[in-house]
N, C-alpha and C positions, 0 to 999 in steps of 0.2 A: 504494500500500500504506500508505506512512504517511495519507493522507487517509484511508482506510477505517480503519484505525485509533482514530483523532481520534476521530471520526463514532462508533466504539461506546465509546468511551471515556466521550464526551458523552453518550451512553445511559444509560450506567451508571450514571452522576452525577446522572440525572435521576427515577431511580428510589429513592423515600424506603427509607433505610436503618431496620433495627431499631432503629439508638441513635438513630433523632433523634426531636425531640421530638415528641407529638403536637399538631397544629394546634391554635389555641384558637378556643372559638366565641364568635361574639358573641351578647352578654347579649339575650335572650325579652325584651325592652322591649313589643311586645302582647303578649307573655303575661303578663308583669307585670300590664299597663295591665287584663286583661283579670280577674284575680283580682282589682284595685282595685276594679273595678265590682264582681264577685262579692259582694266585701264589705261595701261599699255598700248594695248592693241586698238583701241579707241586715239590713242593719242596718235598712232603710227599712221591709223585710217587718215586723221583728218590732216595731218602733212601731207602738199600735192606731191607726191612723185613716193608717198609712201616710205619704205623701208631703204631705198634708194638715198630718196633728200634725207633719211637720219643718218645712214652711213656718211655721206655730205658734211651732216653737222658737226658728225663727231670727230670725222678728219680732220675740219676746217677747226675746232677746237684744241685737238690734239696738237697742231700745227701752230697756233697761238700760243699754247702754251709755250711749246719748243722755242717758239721767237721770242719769246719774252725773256724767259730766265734761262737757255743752254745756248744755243746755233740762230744767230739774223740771217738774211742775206742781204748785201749791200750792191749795188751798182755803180762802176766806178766810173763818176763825172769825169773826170780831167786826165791828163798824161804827164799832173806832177809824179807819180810814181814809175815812171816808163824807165827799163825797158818790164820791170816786175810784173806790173797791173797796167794794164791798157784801156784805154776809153772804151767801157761797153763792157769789161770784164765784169763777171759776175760773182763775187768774192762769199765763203763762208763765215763769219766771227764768232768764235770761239767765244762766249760770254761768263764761260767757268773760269778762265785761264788765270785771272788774277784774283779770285777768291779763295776763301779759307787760306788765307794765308801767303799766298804768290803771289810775287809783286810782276813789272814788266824788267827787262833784260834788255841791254845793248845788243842791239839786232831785229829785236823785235818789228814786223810791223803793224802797227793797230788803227783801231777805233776809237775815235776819240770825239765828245764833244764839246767844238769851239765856243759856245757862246761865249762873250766878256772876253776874248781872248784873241779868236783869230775870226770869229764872224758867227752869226746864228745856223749854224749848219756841222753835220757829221764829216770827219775828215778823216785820211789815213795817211800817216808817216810812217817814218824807221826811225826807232828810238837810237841817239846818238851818244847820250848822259841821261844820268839818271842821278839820285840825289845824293850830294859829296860830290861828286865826278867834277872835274875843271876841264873844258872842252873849249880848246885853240883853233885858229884858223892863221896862217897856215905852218908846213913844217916849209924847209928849203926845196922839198918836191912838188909842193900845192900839195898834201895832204892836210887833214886834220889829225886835233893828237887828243888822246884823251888820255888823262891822268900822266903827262908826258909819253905815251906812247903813240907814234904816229901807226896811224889804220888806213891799209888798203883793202878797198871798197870796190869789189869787181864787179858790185850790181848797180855803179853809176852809167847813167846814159849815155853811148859811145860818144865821145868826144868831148863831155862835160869835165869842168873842174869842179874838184871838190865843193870848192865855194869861190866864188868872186869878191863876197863879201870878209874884210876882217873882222872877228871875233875875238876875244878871249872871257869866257865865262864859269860861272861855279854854280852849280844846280844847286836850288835848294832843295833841302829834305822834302820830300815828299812831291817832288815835279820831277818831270821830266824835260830834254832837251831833244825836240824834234827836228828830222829832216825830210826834204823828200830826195825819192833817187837820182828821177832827172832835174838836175838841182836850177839850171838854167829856167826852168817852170815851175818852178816850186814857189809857194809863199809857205813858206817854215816860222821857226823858229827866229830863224835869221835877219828876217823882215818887222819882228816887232820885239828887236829888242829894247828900244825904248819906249814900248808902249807897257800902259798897267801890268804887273807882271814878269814884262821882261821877254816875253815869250814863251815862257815856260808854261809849260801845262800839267796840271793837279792830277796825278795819281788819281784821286778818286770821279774825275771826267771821263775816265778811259771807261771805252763801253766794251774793247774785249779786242782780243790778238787776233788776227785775218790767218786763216788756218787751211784755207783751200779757193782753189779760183774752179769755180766749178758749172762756168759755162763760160765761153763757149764750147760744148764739147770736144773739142778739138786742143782745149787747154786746158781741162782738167788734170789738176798736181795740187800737193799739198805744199805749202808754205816750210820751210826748216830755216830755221834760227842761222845766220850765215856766222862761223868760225872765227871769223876777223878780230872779233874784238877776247880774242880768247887768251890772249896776252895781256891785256890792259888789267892791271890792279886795280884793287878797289879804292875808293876813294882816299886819301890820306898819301898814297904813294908817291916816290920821287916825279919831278916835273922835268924832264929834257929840254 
């Protein structure tokens, strides 16, 4: 008797009462998942050209991005940088090359922007000096000398001298001293040295190293740092 008891007791108890609570269900995750598509697929419909014009977008996104903060491309106005860059070349800049830590390098040629400086527009030299660096014009050959050692410069424009112009200057920290290659068309460095500044131009204007000429097809190459100035000490060094 008492075990029969027990037994319906146990029934009893097993049986959900009015007060308790009602069970909870777990969250429609594919039904969710499946109005995410809905909406999706709704969004995709009412873009003309469909799945097409999203690929479109997300290129043309993907590609901003890239221009913004990694790889520009730039178009090169002029033939101060001849015989390097040519009117019409189509150059890549490197926009990582002097962050986290890298600075630009004698040899370099970059990206830079003039405003206050040398005019409201994007321009490309070859870095000459950099900051400490004492940069002369000329030696007894028509060379220039940096840090007293005079540098030949085999990517000047056949028949160009170094510079026409006299100089003798000392970069400050944190500028650089620019040139172009064919130097007879260049407006550099050279041109406003006594203008605000001096001509120097701020390390942190530079928009990024030119790293490739990458059209016209027919002239795609990568840019390499030229050797030259692989002798020159660093700032402080004797002066010749």
């Amino acid at each position: 008797m008492d075990t029969e008891a027990q037994h319906a007791e146990r029934d009893r108890s097993s049986r959900p009462s009015d007060s308790d609570p009602a069970p909870t269900r777990e969250p429609d995750s594919e039904g969710t998942e499946e109005r995410s598509r809905s909406v999706f697929a709704s969004f995709v419909a009412w873009l003309p050209g469909g799945r097409l014009t999203l690929s479109a977008l997300l290129t043309a996104a993907v590609l901003l991005l890239v221009s913004t903060f990694v790889v520009q491309p730039y178009e090169i106005p002029s033939g101060s940088m001849e015989p390097t860059l040519r009117v019409g070349d189509r150059v890549l800049v490197n926009k990582l090359a002097y962050r986290f830590g890298s600075q630009p390098r004698r040899g370099d040629a970059i990206v830079f922007d003039g405003s206050g400086y040398f005019g409201d527009a994007d321009y490309v030299k070859r870095v000459a000096g950099v900051g400490g660096d004492r940069v002369v014009c000329c030696d007894k050959r028509g060379r220039i000398k940096v840090n007293g050692v005079s540098v030949d410069e085999p990517y000047l424009y056949p028949g160009d001298a170094p510079s026409t112009v006299r100089f003798d200057v000392v970069v400050p920290d944190g500028h650089l001293f620019v040139l172009g290659d064919h130097r007879s068309e260049s407006s550099d460095s050279r041109d406003h040295l006594g203008s605000p500044g001096g001509g120097m131009i701020p390390v942190d204007d530079v928009i990024g190293r030119v790293e490739w000429i990458a059209w016209p097809f027919g002239r795609w190459t990568s840019l390499e740092r030229p050797d030259v100035y692989a002798r020159v000490p660093g700032p402080g060094g004797g002066h010749g």
